[in-house]
N, C-alpha and C positions, 0 to 999 in steps of 0.2 A: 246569881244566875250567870251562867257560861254565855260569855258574848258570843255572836255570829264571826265566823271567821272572813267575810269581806267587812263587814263592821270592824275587824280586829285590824286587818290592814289598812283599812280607811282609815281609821284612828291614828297608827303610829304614821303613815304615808303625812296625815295632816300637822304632824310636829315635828319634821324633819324640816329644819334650816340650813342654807346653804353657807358654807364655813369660808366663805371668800377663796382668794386665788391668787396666784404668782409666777410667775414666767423662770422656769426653765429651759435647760440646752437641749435642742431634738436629740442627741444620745439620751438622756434620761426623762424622757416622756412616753415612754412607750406604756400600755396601760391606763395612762393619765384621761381625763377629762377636758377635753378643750372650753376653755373659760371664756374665750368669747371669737368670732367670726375670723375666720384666715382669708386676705384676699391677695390674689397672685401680685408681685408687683414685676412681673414680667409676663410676656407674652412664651407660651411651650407648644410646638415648638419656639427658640427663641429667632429660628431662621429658617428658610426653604432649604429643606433639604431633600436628600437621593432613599427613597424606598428600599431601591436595592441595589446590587453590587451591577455596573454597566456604563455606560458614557452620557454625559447631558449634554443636549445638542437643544438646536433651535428646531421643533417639530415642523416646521414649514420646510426646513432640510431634507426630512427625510420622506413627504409627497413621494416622490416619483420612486420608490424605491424598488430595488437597489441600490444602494449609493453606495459612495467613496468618500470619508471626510477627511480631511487632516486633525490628527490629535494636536494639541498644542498645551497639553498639563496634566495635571493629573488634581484631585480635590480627595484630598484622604480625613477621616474622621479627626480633626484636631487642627487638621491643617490644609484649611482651604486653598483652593487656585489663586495664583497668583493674578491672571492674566484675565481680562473680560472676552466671553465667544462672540467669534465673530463670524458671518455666515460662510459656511458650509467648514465649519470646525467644528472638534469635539471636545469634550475632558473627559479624561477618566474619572468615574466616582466610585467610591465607598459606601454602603450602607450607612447612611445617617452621616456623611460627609455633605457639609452648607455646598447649594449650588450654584456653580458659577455665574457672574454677570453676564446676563443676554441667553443664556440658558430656561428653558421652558419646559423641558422634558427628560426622563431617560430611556434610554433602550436597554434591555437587560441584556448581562453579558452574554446570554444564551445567543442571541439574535445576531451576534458579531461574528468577523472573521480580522482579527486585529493584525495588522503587518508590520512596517519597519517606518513608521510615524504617519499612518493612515490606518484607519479602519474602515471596513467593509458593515455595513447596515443591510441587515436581509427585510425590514417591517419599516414599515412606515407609523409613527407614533403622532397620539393625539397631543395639544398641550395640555401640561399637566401631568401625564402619565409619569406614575411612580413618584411624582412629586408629593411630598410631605407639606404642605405650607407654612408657614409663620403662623402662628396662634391657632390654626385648625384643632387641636386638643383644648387650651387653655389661653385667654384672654387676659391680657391685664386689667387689674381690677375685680376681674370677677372670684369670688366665693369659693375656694377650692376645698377645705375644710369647714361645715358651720359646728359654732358654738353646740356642745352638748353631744361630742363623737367623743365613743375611748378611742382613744391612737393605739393601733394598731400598724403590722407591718406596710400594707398598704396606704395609710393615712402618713407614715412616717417618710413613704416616700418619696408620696406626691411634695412634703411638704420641704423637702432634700432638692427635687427637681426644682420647685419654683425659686430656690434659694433663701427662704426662709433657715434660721438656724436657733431660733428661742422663739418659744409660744407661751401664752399664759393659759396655764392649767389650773382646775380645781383644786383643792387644797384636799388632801386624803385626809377621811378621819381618823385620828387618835383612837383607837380601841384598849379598853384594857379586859381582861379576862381571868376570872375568877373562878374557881371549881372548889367545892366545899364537900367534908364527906370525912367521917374518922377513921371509913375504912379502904381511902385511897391510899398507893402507894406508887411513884414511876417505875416507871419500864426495866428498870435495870435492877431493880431491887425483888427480892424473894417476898412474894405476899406469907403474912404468918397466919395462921388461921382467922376466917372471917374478913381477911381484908382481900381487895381487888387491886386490878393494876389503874392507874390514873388513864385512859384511852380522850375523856372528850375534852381535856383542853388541852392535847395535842390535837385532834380533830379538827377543832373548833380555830385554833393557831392557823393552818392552813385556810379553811374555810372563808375566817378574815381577808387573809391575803389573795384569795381567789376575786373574793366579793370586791378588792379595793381600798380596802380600812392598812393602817400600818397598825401592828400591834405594839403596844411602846407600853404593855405591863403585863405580866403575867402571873398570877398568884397561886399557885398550886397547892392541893392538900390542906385547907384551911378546916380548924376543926370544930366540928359541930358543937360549938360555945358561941352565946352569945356575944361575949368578949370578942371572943376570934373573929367572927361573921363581922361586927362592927367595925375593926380595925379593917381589915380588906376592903369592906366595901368606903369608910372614908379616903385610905391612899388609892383607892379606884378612880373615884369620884375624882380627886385633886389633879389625877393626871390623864383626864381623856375625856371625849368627845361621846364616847360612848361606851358604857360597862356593860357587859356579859356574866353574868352569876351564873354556873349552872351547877343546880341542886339545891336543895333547901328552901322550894318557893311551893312545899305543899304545905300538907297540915298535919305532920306528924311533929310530936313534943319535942324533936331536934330539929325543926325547921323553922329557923332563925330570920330569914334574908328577909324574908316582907315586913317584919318587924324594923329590922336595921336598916332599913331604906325608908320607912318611915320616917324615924328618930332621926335620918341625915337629912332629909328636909328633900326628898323625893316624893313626890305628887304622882300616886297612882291611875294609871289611865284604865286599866282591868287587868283583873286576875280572871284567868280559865276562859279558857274559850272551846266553844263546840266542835271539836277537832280532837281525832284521835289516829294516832300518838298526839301527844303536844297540849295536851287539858290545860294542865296547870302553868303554861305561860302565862308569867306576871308582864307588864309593858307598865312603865312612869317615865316622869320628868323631872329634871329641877333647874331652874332659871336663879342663874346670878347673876343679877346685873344687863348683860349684853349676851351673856354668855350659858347656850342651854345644851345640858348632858341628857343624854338620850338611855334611859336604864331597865335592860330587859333580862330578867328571872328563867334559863331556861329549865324545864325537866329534868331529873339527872338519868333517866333510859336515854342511852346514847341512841337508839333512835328518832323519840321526842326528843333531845336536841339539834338532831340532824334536821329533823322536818321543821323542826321551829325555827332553828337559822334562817332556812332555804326559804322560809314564808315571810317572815320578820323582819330577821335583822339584816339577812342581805339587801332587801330591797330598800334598806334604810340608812344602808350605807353606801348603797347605788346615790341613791335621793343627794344624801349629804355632799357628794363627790362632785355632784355634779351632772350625774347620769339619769334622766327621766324616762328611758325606754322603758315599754311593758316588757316583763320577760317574754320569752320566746313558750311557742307553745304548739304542739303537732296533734292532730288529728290520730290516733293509733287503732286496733281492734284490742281487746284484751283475752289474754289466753292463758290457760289457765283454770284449777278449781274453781269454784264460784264464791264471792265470798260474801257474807253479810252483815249489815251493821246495823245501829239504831238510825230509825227517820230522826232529820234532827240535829245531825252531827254528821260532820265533813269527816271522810276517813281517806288519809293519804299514803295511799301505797308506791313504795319503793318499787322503781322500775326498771328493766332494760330493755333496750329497744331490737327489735330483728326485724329482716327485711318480712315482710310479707308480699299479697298479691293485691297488689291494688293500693294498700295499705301500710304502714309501718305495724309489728306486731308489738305490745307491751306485754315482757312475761314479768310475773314478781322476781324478785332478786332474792338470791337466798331461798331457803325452804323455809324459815319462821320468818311471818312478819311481826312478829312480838317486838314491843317496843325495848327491849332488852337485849335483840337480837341484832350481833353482830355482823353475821353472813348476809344481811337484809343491807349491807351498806356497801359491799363490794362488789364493784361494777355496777354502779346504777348510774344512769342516764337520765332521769326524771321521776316524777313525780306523778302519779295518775290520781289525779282531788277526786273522791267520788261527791257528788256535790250532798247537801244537807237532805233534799228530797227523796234520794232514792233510798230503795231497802236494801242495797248493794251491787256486784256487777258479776254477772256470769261471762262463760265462756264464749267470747264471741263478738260482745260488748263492743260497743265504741265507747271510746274513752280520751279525756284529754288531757297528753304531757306537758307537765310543767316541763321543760328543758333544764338541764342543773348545767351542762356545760357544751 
């Protein structure tokens, strides 16, 4: 019996172990997982400085204004004033130029009438004005990055400002990947009658890397022999964190892999689940020791693998990485044919997203959603789960995307 498809993720979500961690250089973190809490060990600003480009004065100066100050410096970004203000003087300052000792304020250059080592003040400023303070952004001590963020440009450079320059990150899983099939051949070769071109584990190659995982094996064209299927999936197994089969996990006389995942000492968690495309997703385990491979069977319709990734294995390689966020998910209408399925079974249609009114619109991608169908996989945006209750979804629908990127 075909498992439930939040059953199916429940399942794999509950045997995802986290693969430990190790501190790399902020240039090669970017993507990464932060492995445990960042906290500033400086105060950002790290000093009071000048908002904007103008002179910092004592704001008690400029009460009565009009005034006349004497300049007596200058405070440029890198290279603060020399000299401490003293009442009814100025400095010149720089944007983001530290401000002088005895200084409380700026006047913006606009407000001036600057002469030959005085300046003219047309506003009278409060203190503080334009002032940036010491630690008004970021505190020493405190939390600037927590544990369980991908580093992205943003995170990358907050974590450049506080002067951090290695963090320890999650460890990416080891993927390897396997594609099975007598009648695959790559991209670069002439299919000869009956054969195809090899498309899902170049797909699948990416897909990885998208998700997080390093792919450190790839086995292409393995041939619908028992023999064959066994050897691939043992040097799978030997070298990764997590195996990827796809094809060969139904029930036709050439469909080897649940067999050969048996015999290597893989522990089935379910075969097929209620979900279409992506039936016959097989999901196991094998535990050696300390050390446990995570082994999933996908469909060989390159769109059952796509949808079985995005369901599956991405999110288990989130998990492994270090990453626990839900995926992301929008509210959309659906527009479009209407289309219907069995009560019963989750049916996941390929998406893209357009603006609407009020709403985001989901059209299908492609004109065939057949899980064979290629044009169903360019340019898609998400996912739209019709959930197991309904009898499918008309024009009009609300409906909710899974977000793919």
């Amino acid at each position: 019996m075909a498992l439930a498809l939040d059953e199916a993720v429940a399942v794999v979500r509950a045997a995802c172990r986290p693969l430990g961690s190790g501190d790399v250089p902020l240039a090669g973190c970017a993507g990464r997982v932060l492995a445990a809490d960042v906290a500033s060990p400086t105060d950002l600003p790290r000093f009071d400085n000048s908002a904007m480009d103008g002179y910092a004065v004592r704001a008690g100066d400029t009460t009565w204004a009009p005034v006349r100050l004497a300049v007596v410096g200058e405070s440029r970004a890198g290279a603060p004033a020399a000299t401490a203000l003293g009442p009814g003087q100025a400095v010149r300052v720089s944007t983001g130029a530290a401000m002088p000792s005895g200084a409380d304020a700026v006047v913006r250059v606009e407000d001036t009438v600057p002469g030959e080592g005085v300046v003219d003040v047309g506003v009278a400023v409060e203190p503080r004005r334009d002032v940036r303070p010491a630690g008004d952004d970021v505190r020493t001590g405190q939390v600037v990055v927590p544990a369980g963020t991908r580093l992205g440009a943003g995170e990358i450079g907050m974590l450049a400002a506080v002067g951090v320059d290695r963090v320890a990150v999650a460890a990416r899983p080891r993927v390897a990947l396997v594609s099975t099939g007598d009648e695959l051949v790559p991209p670069c070769q002439e299919p000869a009658p009956g054969q195809i071109h090899d498309s899902n584990s170049y797909m699948l190659e990416r897909l990885v890397a998208d998700a997080g995982g390093d792919v450190v094996m790839i086995v292409r064209g393995v041939a619908d022999t028992r023999a064959a299927v066994d050897e691939a999936v043992a040097r799978a197994l030997g070298a990764a964190d997590v195996v990827v089969v796809v094809g060969g996990v139904s029930v036709g006389r050439h469909d080897h892999v649940r067999a050969a995942l048996s015999d290597a000492g893989v522990d089935e968690a379910f075969w097929r689940v209620a979900l279409r495309p992506g039936h016959p997703t097989w999901f196991g385990t094998r535990d050696r020791g300390r050390r446990r491979t995570l082994m999933f069977g996908l469909p060989g319709n390159p769109g059952s693998a796509f949808v079985a990734f995005h369901l599956f294995v991405a999110p288990a390689l989130a998990l492994l990485a270090g990453d626990a966020r839900v995926p992301l998910r929008v509210a959309a209408r659906f527009r479009g044919p209407g289309v219907h399925k069995r009560v019963g079974v989750a049916l996941a249609l390929r998406v893209r997203l357009e603006a609407g009114h009020g709403a985001p619109v989901a059209v299908p991608a492609g004109h065939n959603q057949a899980s064979h169908a290629m044009t169903a996989l360019v340019g898609v945006d998400g996912l739209a789960v019709i959930p197991p209750e309904a009898d499918g979804v008309g024009d009009g629908d609300p409906v909710s995307v899974r977000l793919l990127r």
